[in-house]
N, C-alpha and C positions, 0 to 999 in steps of 0.2 A: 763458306760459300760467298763468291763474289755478287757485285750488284747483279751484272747480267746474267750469272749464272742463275741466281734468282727470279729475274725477272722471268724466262725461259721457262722456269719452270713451273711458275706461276699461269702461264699461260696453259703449257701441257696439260695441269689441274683442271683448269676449266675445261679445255677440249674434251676431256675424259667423265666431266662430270654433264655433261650434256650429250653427250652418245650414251651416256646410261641413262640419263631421264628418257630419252626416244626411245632406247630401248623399253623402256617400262609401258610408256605408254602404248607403243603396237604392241604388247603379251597384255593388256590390261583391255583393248579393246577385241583383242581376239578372244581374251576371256566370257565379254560382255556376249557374243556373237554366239559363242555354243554356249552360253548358261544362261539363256534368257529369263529363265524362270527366279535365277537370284535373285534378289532385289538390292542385297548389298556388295554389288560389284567391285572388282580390288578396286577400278579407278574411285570410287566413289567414295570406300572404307578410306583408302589416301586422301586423299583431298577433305574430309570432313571429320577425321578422326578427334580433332578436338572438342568438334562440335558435339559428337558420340557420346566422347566420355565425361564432357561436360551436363551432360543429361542421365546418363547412368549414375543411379545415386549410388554412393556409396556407403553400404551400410554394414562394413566391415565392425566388429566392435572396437569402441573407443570409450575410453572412461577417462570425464574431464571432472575436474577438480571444482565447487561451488562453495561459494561464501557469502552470506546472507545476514548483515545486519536488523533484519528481521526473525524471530522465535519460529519454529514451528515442531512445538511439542510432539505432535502428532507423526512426523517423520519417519517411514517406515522402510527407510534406504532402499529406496525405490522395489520393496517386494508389494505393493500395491497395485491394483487392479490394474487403475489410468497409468502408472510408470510402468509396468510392463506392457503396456501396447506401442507410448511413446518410443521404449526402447526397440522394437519392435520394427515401428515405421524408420526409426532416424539410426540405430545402430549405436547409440549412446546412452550409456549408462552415469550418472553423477555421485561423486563421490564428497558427500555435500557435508558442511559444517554450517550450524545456523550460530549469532552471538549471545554469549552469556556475559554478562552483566553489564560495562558501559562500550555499545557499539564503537561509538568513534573510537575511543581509544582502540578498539581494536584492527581498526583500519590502517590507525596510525602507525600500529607495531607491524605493517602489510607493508608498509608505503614504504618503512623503515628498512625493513628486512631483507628488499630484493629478490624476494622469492614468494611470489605470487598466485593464488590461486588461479582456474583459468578462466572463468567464469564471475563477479563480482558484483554485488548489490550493494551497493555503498552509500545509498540515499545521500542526504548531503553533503557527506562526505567526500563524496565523488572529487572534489579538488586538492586532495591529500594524494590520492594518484595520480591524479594529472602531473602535480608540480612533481612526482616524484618519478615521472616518465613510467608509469605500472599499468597504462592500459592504452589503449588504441583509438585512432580514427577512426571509425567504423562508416563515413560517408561511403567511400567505393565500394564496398563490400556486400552494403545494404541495395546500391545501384545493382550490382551485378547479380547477386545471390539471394537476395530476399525480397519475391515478389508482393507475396504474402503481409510483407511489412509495411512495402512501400505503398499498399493495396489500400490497408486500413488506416494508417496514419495520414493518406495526402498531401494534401495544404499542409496538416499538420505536425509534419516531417521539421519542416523550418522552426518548428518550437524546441526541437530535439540540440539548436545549434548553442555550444558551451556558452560564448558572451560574444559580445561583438567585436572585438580584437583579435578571438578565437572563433573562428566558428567551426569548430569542428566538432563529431558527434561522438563521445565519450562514452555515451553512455545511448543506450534504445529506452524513451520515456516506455515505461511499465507502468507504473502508479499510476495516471493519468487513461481513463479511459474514451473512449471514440462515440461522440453520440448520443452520451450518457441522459437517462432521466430517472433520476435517481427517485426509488421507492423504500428504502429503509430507513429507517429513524432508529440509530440505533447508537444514539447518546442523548444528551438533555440529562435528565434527571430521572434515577429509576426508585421504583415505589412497586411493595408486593401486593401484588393483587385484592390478598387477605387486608390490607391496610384500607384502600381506598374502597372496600367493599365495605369496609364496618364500616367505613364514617361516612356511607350514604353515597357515594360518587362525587365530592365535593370537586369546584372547579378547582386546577391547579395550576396557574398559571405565577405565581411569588414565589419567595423563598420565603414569606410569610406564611403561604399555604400548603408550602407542603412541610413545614415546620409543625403549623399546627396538626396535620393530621399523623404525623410520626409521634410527636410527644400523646395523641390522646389516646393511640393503641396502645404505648407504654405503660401509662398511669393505669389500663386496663388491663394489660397483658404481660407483666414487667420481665416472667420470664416463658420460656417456652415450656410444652409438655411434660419433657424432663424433670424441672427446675431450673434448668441452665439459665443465665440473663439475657431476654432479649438484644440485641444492639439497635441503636438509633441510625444512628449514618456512619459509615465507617470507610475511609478514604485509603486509596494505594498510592504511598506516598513512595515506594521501595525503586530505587533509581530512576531513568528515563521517564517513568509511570507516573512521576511526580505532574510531567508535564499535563498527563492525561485526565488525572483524577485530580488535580489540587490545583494546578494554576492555568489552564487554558478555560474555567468555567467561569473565572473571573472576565473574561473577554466576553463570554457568550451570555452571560445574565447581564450584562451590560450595552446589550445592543450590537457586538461587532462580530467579525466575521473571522475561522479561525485561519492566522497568518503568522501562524509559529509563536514567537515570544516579541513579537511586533505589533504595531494595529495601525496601519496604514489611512492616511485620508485619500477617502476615493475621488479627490477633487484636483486635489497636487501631487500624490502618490510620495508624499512624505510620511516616514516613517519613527515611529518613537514606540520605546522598548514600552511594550502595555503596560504594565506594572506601575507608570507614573501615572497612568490618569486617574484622578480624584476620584470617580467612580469605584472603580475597583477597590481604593481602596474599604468601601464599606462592602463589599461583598467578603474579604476577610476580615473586616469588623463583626460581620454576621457569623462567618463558621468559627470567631471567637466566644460570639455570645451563647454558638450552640457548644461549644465547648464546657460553657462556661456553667450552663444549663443541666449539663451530663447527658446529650442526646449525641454528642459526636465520641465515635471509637477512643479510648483514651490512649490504643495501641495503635493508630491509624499511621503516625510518622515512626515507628518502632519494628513496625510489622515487616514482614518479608514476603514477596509476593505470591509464594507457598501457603505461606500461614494468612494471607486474605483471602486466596481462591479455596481454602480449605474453612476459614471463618463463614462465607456465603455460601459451601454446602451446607453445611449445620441449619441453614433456614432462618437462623436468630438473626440477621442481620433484615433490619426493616429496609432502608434504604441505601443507593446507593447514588454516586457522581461520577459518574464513569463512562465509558465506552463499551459494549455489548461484546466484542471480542478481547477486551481484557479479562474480563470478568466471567465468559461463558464455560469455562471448565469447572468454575463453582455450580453457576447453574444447572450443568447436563447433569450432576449427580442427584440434583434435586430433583429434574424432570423425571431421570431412572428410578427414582424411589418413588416416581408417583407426585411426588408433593408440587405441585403446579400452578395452589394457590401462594405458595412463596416463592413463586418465580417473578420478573419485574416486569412492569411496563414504563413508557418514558415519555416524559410530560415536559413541555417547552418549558421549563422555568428560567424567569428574570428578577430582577429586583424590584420591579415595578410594572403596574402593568401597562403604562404607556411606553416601555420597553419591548420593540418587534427582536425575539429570537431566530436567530439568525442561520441554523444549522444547514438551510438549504440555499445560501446565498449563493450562487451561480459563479464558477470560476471559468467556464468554458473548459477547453482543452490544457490540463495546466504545465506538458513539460515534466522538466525534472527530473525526477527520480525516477530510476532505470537498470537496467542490465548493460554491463562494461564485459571487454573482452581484452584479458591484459598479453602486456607484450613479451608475454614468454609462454602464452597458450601456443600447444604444439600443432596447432590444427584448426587456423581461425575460417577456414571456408567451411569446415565440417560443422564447428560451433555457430556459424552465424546462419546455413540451412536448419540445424535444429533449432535454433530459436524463431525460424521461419515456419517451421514447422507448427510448434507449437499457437505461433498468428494464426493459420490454414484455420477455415472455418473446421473442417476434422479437429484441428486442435483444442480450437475455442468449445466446442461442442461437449469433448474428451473431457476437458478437466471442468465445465461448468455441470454436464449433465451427465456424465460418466457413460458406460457402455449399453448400445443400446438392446436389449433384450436381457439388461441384468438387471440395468440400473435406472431405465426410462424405455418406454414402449412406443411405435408411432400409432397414433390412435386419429383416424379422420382426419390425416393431414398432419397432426401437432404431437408435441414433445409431450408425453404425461409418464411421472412416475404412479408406478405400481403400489395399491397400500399396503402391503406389507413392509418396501422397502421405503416410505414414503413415514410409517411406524417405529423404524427403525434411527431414521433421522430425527425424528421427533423426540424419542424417548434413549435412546444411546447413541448419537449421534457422533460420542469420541472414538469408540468403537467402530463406529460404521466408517467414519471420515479416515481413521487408519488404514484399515483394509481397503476402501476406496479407492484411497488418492484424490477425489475429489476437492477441485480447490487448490489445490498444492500447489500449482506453478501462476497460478493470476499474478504474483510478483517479479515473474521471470517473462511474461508475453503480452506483447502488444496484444490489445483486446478491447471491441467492442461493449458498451457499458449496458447497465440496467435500462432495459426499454427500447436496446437499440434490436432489429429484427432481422431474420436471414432472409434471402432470397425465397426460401418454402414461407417466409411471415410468421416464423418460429421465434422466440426471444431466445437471443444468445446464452442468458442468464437465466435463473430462475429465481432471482429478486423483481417479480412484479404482482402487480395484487392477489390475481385470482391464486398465484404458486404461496405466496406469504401467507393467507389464511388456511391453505391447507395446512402449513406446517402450525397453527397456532392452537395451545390446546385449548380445551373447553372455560379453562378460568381467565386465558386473555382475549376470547373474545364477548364471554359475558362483561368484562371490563370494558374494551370497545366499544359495545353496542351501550352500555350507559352511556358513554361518550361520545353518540352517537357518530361512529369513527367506524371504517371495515379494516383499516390498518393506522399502523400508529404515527404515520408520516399525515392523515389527515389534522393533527392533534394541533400541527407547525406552521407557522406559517410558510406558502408555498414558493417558488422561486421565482414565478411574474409579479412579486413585491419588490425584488431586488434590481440595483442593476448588472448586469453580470462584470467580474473585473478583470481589467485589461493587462493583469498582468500575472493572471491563473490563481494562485497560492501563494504567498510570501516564504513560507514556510519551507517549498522545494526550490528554492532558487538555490543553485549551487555558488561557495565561497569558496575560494582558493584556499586550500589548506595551512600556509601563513599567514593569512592577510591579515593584518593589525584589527580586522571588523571580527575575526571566529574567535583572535586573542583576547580582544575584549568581553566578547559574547561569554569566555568562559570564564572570566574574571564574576562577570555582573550573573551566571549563572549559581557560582560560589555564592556569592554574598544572598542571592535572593533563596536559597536552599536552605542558606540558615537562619534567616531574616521570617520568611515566611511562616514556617514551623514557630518560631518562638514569638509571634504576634497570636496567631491564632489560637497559640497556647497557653497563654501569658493572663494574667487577670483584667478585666476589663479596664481596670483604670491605668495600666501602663498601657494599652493597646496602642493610645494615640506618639507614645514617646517612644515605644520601640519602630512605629513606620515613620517616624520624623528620621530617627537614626539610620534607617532602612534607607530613604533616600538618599542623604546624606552621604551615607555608603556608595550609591550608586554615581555620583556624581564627582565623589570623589576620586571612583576607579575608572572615572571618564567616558560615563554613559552618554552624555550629549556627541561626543567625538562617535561615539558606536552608531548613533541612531544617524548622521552627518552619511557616514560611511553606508551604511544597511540601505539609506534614502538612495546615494546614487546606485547599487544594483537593481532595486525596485524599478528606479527611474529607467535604467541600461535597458533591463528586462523589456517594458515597455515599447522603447523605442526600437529592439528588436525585432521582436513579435510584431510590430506594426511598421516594421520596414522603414523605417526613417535614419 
């Protein structure tokens, strides 16, 4: 075809396609004329069709693929109460994998692999996909498709942004809740009720004191009903956990605030790997000396974290250092048998008592750790409505208080569960939480925190006083009331002692999956894994020469270079968040 012949006919085209628009529109308004009653008249369905369909959810079934560097035992592939409603509302069903043994590596073999779940929780990890191009921008997405997000997050959207080179949004902060005023205490130092009952309610604010009232039940009670051996303190040192139970209480009986395996000055926002401050190191001079004593587990670094949540059902374990949901699947079996005077309560302990415990040091909104949506999900407008879904006060509602006329009643206005099912959380609560669903996606949703209230002036959550003492039973609050406490965050100091910090958590800050600061980090992770265990466990008089060596170690493998590097994200974070 020549030029002109082209052109000629280019033009014909248009003529032809404009006598057929006029046509449409005189049949579209003689339509409008005898159907008045429509209301969706062709002109109108044309003209606004995408608006249409853009509002008709679709909730065709989709099943997207989830990975979750978080455990969730309980998992009941979505045949649970709240995941068949969600599926329900959003048309998605997840076909989910939680990680077994060391998260990151698992990410890493994600990042590696090129074939990516659709869905991903990758806590700090989150920069292993980045550089490996495995997940997505989710700014416009969130603009367009997620009211719900943008609803609850606000201001606090701009915390969502990667770094300041990058600001793009990786990941939806999850972890970080909206509003929060936090009412649980649900770490410090735990002590079974039975303990601090024999020895009169004594104050517990050392690791002097609660030393001495674990050895004096001992010497009187050495083993339990059986004959079995009592245990004095017995720590989860079995992977990741290590972090939990073993070395982040060195931070906290020492005054500071928990910011991963850092301890940040809230003055300069300089940072150095905790482990080196002098302090600490007599807080594992102490769990040496309790070693040393025979009141610490002798299986505590040997154990498997089966065999400790199976050690703290048995009831012989007096005390514990840990966190409340590491440790609560031991628990619920004891609540289930009844035994309730050997369940814990949790007591600020420090090394001193001019030492203020820190567990409610105020982060604000911290970021971070989130829900990623990778770039080979088949269907990111569908996934990023259900995870808007799950924001929707319905959502938040769903998985905090589950369904209502099963699982909470409205009574005079407010959310109350039923006591039968109110019984049931109390005393089999692994059972209940299976079947439920309740809980299950707080890692996966933007959400309101502990204290924050609905529009009815409902708590989104049912972490708040009056809800925590119904769940407690009769032997922790006769503990309480000796202390005179109505819950066990009264025990703490409160969070208008602190100032809050400006740079959330240290702990969620995300690193680039190579950057010479995670290569180090897991260098100085190595050494302190081995270093630790074999101080604590060591006879008191090598104690001082194997943390000489310990440092040594760390400086060797170029821990000052790590803490140089760790300081300017801190610092980045910072000027971020505050716009600078």
């Amino acid at each position: 075809m020549t030029r002109k012949k082209s052109k000629s006919y280019v033009i014909l085209l248009v003529l032809t396609l404009l006598l057929s628009l006029v046509a449409g529109c005189s049949s579209n308004n003689n339509a409008k004329n005898t159907e008045d009653k429509t209301t969706n008249n062709t002109n109108t369905a044309a003209t606004a069709e995408p608006e249409a369909t853009a509002a008709a959810e679709d909730l065709s079934p989709l099943t997207l693929s989830f990975f979750a560097e978080d455990p969730n035992p309980n998992w009941n592939n979505m045949k649970d109460d709240i995941s068949k409603v969600i599926t329900e509302k959003t048309g998605v069903t997840l076909d989910a994998e939680f990680a077994v043994g060391d998260p990151a590596q698992k990410v890493a073999l994600i990042a590696a692999s090129g074939e990516y779940p659709d869905i991903i929780s990758a806590k700090g990890d989150i920069g292993k996909l980045v550089d490996a191009g495995a997940v997505i921008d989710l700014t416009d997405l969130i603009d367009k498709y997620a009211p719900n997000i943008k609803r609850v997050l606000g201001d606090n959207l701009a915390r969502a942004k990667y770094t300041n080179e990058d600001p793009s949004i990786y990941a939806i902060p999850t972890w970080a809740a909206v509003n929060e005023q936090k009412f649980v205490a649900g770490g410090g130092f735990e002590l079974q009720h039975r303990v601090v009952k024999e020895a009169g309610y004594p104050e517990i604010k050392t690791v002097q004191d609660y030393e001495k009232v674990i050895k004096a039940y001992l010497e009187k009670h050495p083993t339990d009903e059986n004959g079995n051996k009592n245990i004095g303190v017995s720590l989860n040192a079995d992977d990741w956990h290590m972090y939990i139970s073993v070395t982040n209480p060195a931070v906290a009986t020492t005054g500071g605030s928990d910011d991963g395996e850092y301890f940040v000055n809230q003055e300069t926002n300089e940072a150095i790997y905790h482990f080196r401050r002098p302090e600490e190191k007599e807080y594992f001079r102490w769990l040496n000396h309790m070693n040393d004593i025979g009141l610490l587990d002798k299986e505590s670094f040997v154990q498997k974290y089966d065999q400790y949540k199976a050690k703290v059902a048995t009831g012989r374990v007096l005390g514990l250092i840990d966190q409340d949901w590491d440790y609560n699947d031991g628990q619920q079996v004891l609540k289930t048998a009844g035994k309730f005077d050997q369940t814990y309560g949790h007591y600020p302990v420090t090394m001193s008592k001019d030492i203020k415990e820190a567990s409610f040091w105020p982060t604000g909104f911290m970021g971070g750790y989130g829900i990623a949506i990778s770039s080979t999900n088949p269907d990111p407008v569908r996934t990023i409505k259900f995870l808007d879904f799950l924001a929707s006060d319905e959502g938040q509602i769903l998985n905090n208080w589950g369904i209502e006329g099963k699982h909470y009643n409205i009574v005079d206005g407010k959310r109350v569960v039923p006591e039968d099912v109110q019984k049931r959380i109390n005393t089999d609560n692994t059972a209940f939480t299976k079947e439920s669903g309740i809980g299950f996606y707080w890692n996966m949703m933007v959400h309101y925190g502990d204290g924050a209230k609905d529009a009815n002036g409902n708590y989104y959550t049912k972490n708040f006083p009056e809800q925590l003492v119904v769940g407690y039973s009769d032997a922790e609050k006769e503990t309480l009331a000796a202390y005179n406490a109505k819950i066990w965050k009264d025990l703490f100091p409160s969070e208008s002692e602190f100032k809050e910090k400006a740079y959330g958590a240290a702990w969620n800050i995300s690193i680039p999956g190579e950057d010479e600061v995670s290569i180090l980090g897991n260098k100085m992770k190595d050494i302190t894994w081995k270093r630790i265990p074999e101080a604590i466990l060591a006879k008191p008089a090598d104690f001082d020469k194997i943390w000489d060596a310990y440092m040594a170690d760390l400086e060797k493998a170029g821990v000052e270079k790590m803490e140089k590097g760790y300081t300017k994200y801190v610092q980045d974070r910072v000027k971020l968040w505050s716009g600078q």
